[in-house]
Backbone bond lengths (Angstrom), bond angles and torsions (degrees), N, CA, C in turn:
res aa  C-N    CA-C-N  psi(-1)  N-CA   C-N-CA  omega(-1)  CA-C   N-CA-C  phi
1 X - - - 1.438 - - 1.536 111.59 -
2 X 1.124 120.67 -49.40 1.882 122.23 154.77 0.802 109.47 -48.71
3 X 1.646 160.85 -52.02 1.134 118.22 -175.65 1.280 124.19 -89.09
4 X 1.626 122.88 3.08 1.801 136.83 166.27 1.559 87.07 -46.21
5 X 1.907 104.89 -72.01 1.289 107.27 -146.75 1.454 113.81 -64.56
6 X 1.334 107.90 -30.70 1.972 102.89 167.07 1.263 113.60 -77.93
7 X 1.638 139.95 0.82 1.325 131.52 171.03 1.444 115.82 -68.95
8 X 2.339 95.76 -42.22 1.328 109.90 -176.15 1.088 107.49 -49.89
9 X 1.671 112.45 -67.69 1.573 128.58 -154.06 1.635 111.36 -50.89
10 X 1.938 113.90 -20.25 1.279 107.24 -174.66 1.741 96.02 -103.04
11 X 0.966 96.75 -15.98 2.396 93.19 173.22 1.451 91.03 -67.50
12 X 1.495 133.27 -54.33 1.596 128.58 -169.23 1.261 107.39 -67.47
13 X 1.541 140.91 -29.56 1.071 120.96 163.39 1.107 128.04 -81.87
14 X 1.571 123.50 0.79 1.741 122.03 -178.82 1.486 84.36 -95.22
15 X 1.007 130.49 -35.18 1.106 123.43 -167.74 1.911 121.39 -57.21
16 X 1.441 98.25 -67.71 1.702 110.28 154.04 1.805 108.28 -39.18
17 X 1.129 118.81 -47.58 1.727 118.89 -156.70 1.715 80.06 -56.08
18 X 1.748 108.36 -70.36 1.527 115.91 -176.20 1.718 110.45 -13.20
19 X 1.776 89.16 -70.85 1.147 86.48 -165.63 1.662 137.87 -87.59
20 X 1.319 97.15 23.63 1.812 140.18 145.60 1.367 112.72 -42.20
21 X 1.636 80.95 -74.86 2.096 101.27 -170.48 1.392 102.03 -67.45
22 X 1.274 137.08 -63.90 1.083 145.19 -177.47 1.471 130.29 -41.89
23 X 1.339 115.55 -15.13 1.593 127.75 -146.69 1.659 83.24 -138.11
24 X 1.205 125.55 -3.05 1.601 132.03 -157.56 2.148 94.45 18.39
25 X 1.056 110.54 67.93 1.385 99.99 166.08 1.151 124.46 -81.47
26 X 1.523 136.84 -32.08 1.549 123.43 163.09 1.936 110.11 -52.44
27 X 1.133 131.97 -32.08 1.118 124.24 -169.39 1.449 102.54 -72.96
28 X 1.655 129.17 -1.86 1.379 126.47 160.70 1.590 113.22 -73.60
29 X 1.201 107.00 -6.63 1.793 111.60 -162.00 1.737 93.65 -77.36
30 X 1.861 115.28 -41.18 1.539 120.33 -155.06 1.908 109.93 -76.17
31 X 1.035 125.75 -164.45 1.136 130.63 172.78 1.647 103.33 -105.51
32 X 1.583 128.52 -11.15 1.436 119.33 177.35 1.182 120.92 -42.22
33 X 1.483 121.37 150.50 1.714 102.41 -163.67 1.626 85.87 -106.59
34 X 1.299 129.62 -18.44 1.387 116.55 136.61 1.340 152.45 31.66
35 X 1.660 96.93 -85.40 1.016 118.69 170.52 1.686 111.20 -79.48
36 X 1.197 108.77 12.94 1.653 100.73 175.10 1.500 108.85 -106.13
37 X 1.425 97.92 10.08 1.529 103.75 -171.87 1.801 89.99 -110.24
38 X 1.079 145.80 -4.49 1.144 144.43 175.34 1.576 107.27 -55.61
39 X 1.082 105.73 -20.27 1.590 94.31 -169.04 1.843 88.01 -117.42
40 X 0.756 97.67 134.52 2.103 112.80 -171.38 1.622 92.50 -55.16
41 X 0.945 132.73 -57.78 1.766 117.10 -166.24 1.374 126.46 -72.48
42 X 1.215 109.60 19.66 1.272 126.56 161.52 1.522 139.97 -111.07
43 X 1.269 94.72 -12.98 1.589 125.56 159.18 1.630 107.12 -22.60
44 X 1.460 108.93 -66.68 1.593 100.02 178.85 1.434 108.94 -78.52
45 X 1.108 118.06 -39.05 1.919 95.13 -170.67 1.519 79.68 -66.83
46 X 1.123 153.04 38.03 2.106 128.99 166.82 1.417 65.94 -104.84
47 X 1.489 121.18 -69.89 1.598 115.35 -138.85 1.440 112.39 -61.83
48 X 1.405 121.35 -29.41 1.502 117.17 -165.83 1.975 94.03 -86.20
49 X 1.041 104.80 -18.84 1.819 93.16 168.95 0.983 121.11 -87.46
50 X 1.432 115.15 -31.44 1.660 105.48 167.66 1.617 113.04 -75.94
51 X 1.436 133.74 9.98 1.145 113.15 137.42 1.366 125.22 -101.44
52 X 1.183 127.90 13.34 1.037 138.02 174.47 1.793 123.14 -61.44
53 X 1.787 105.76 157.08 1.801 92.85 155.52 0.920 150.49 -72.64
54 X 1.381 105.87 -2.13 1.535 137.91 -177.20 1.482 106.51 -98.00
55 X 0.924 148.42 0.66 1.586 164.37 159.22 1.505 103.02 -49.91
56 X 1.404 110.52 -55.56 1.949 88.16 -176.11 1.392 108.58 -130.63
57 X 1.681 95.82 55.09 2.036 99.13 170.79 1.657 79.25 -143.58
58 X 1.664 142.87 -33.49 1.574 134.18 -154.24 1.686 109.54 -150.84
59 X 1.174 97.61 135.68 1.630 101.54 -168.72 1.955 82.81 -115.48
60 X 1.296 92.80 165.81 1.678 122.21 -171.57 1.939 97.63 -36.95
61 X 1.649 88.17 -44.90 1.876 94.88 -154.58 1.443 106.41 -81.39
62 X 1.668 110.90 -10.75 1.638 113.13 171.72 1.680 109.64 -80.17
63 X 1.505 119.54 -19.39 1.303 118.34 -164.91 1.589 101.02 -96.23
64 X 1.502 97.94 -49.43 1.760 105.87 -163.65 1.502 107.37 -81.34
65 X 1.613 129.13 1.69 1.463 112.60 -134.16 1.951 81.21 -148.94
66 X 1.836 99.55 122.79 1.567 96.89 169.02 2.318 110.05 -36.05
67 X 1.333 81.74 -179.92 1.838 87.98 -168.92 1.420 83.88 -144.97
68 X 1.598 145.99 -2.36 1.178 130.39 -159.16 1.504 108.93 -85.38
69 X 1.392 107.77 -42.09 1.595 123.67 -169.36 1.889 113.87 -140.47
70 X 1.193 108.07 154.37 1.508 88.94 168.60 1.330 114.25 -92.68
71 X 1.264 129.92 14.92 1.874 132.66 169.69 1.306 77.97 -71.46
72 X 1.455 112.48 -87.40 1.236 135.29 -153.76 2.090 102.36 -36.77
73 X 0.947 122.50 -53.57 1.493 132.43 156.86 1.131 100.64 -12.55
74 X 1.574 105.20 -81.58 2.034 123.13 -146.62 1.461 92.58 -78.83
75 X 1.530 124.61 -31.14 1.522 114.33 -171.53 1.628 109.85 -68.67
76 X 1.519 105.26 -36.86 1.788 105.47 -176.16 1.339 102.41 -74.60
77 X 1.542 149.26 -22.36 1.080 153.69 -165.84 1.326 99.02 -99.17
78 X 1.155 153.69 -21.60 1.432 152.27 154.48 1.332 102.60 -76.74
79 X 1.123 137.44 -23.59 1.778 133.67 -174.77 1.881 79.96 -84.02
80 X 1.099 109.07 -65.71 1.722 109.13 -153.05 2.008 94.35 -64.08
81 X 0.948 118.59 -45.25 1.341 106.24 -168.90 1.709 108.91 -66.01
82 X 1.122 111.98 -41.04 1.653 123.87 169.26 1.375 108.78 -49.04
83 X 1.585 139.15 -42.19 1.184 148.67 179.52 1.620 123.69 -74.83
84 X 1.538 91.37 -40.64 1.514 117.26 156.10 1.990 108.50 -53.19
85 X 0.862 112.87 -81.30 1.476 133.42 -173.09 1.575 100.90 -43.51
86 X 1.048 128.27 -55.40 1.523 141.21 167.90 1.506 105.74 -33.84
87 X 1.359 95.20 -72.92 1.791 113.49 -166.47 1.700 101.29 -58.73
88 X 1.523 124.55 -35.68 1.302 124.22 -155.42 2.104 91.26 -90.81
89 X 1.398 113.27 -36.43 1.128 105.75 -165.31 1.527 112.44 -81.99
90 X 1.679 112.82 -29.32 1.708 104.41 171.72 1.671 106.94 -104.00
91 X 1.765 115.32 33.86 1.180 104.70 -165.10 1.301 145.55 12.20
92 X 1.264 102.91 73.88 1.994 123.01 174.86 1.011 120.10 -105.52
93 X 1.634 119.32 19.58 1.113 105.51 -173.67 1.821 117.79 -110.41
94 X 1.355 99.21 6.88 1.602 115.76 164.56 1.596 105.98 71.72
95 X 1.093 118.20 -169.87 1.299 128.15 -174.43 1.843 110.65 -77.28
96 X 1.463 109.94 -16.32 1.443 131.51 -158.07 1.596 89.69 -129.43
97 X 1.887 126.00 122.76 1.428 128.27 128.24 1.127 118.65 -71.53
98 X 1.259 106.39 124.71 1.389 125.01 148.51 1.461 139.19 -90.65
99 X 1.352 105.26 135.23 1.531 111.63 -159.08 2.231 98.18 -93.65
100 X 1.366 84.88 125.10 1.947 97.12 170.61 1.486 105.65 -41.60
101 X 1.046 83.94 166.06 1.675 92.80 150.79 1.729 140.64 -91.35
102 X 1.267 83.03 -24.19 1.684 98.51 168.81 1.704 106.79 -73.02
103 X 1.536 112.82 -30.37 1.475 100.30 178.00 1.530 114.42 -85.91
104 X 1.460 139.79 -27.48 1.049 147.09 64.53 1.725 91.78 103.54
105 X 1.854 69.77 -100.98 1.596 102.96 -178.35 1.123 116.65 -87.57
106 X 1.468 126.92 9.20 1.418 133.20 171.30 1.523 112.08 -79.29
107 X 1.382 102.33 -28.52 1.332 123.21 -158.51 1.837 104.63 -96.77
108 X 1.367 100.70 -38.19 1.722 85.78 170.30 1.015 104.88 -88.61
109 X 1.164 150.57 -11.27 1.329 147.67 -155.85 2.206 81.40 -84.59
110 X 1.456 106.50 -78.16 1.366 103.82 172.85 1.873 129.51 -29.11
111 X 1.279 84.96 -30.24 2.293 97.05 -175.97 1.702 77.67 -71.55
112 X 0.819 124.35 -60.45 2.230 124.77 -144.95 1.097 64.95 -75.16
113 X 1.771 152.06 -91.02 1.472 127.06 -120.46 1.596 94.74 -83.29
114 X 0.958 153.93 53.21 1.269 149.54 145.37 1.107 111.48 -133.05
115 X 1.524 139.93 -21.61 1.228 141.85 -178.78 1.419 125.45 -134.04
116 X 2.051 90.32 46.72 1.754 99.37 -160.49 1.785 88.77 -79.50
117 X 1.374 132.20 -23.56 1.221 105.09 -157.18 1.079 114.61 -79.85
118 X 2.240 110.87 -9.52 1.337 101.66 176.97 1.477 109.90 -90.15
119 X 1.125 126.21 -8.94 1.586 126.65 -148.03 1.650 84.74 -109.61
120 X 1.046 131.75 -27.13 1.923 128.26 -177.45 1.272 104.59 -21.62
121 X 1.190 109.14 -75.40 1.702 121.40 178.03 1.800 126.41 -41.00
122 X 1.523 104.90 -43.53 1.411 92.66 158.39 1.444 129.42 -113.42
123 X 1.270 112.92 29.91 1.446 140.87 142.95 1.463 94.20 -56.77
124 X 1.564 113.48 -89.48 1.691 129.19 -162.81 1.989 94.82 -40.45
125 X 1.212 116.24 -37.81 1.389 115.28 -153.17 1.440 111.66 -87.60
126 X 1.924 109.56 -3.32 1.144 101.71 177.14 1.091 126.43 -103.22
127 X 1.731 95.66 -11.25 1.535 97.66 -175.31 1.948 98.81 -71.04
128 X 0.934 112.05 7.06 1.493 97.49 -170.77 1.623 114.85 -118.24
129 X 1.406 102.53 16.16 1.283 112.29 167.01 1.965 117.48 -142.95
130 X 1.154 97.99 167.26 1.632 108.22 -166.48 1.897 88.02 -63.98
131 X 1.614 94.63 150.55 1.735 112.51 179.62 0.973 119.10 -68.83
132 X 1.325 151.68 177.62 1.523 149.49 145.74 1.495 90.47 -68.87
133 X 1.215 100.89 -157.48 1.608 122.50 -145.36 1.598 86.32 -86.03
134 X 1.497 132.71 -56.43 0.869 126.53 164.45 1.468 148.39 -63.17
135 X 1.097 125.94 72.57 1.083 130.56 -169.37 1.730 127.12 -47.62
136 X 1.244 89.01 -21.54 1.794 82.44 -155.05 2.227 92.08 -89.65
137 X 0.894 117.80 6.83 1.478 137.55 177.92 1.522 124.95 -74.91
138 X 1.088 120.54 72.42 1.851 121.13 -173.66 1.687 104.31 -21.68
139 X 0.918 106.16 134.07 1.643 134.57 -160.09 1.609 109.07 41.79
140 X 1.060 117.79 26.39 1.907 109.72 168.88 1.516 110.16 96.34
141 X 1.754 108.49 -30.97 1.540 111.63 -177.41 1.507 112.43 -142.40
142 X 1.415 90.76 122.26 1.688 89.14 157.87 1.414 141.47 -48.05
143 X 1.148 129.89 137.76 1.595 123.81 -132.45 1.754 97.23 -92.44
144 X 1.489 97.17 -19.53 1.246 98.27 179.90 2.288 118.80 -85.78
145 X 1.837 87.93 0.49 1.483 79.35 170.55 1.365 124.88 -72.85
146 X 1.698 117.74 -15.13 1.391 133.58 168.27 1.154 116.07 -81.41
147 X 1.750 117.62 -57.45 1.288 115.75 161.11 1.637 131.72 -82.95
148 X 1.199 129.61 84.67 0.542 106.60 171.66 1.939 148.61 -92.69
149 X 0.984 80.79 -12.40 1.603 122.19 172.05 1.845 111.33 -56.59
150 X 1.398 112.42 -0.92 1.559 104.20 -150.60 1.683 83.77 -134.47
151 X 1.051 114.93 145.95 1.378 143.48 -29.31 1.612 123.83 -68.67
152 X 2.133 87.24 -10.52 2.062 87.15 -167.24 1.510 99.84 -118.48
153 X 1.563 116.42 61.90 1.307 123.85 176.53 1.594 121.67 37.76
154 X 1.226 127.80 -127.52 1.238 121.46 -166.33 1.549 105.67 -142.89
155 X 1.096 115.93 17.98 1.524 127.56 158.25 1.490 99.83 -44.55
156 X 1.260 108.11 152.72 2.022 124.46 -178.33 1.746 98.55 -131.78
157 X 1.289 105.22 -19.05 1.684 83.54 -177.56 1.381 112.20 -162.12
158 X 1.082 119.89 173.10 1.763 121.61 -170.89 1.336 117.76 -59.13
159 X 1.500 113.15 -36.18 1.564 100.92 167.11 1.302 115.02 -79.55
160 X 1.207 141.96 -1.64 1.173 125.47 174.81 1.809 130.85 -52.76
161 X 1.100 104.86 130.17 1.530 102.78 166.69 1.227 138.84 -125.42
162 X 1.480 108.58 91.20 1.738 127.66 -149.43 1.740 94.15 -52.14
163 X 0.830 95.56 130.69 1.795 107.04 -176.38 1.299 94.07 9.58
164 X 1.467 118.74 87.72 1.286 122.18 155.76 1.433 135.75 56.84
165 X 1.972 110.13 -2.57 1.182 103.01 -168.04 1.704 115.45 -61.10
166 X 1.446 102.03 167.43 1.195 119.01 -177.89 1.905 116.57 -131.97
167 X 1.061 113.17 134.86 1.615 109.87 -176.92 1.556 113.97 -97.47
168 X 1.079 113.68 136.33 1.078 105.32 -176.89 1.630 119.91 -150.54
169 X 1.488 93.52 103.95 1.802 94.13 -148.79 1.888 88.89 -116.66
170 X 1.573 102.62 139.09 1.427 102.25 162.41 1.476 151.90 -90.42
């Protein structure tokens, strides 16, 4: 019976190691934007940012991912990868991802702190007028209702293939 139970305990750990290597899950730990391509439905938002202008000033985890703390970091990246993993394993996530709301606001919060010196002015200009519909939104609108095109072009859905890009990682 000892050596069943130490055969198990070492099949359950080759087993996890496998599914370590296999799942590349430490490469979720880094900032590579990379690793956001590990999971196939992300392929185009990788490809339409790596042609993007945002390609060599912001990687995925500066846009999508708090900047205040690294708890705060690893905790939104375990909420989003858990939500991710969910959606990909009972496929719910339709032809279209959709972004939370908690990531949402992660994400304008990130547009204003990178582009406060251009946005100051209609920062100052909003507090002095009535909100859009959304209120709870730093300056009334999400930055991406103007831009929308930025950073993953104008693709609408997972099959899309923004002029053809292709990824090609080694």
């Amino acid at each position: 019976m000892k050596y069943a139970a130490i055969f198990a305990v070492i099949v359950t750990l080759g087993v996890f190691a496998n599914l370590v290597h296999e799942s590349k899950m430490l490469s979720y730990l880094s900032s590579d934007p990379r690793a956001c391509i590990n999971c196939h439905t992300m392929t185009t938002h990788y490809a339409t940012w790596e042609h993007s202008s945002h390609r060599n000033r912001a990687t995925c985890v500066d846009c999508h991912l708090p900047r205040d703390t690294f708890v705060n970091k690893m905790l939104a990246k375990a909420q989003d990868g858990y939500h991710h993993s969910v959606a990909m394993t009972f496929k719910t996530y339709g032809p279209n991802l959709r972004i939370s709301s908690d990531a949402a606001k992660r994400i304008q919060n990130n547009c204003i702190a990178c582009h406060q010196k251009t946005v100051s002015q209609m920062m100052a200009n909003s507090a002095l007028y009535e909100k859009a519909a959304d209120s709870t939104v730093q300056m009334g609108r999400r930055c991406w209702d103007c831009h929308r095109g930025l950073p993953h072009g104008t693709m609408r859905n997972l099959s899309a293939t923004q002029n053809n890009f292709s990824v090609k990682v080694d």
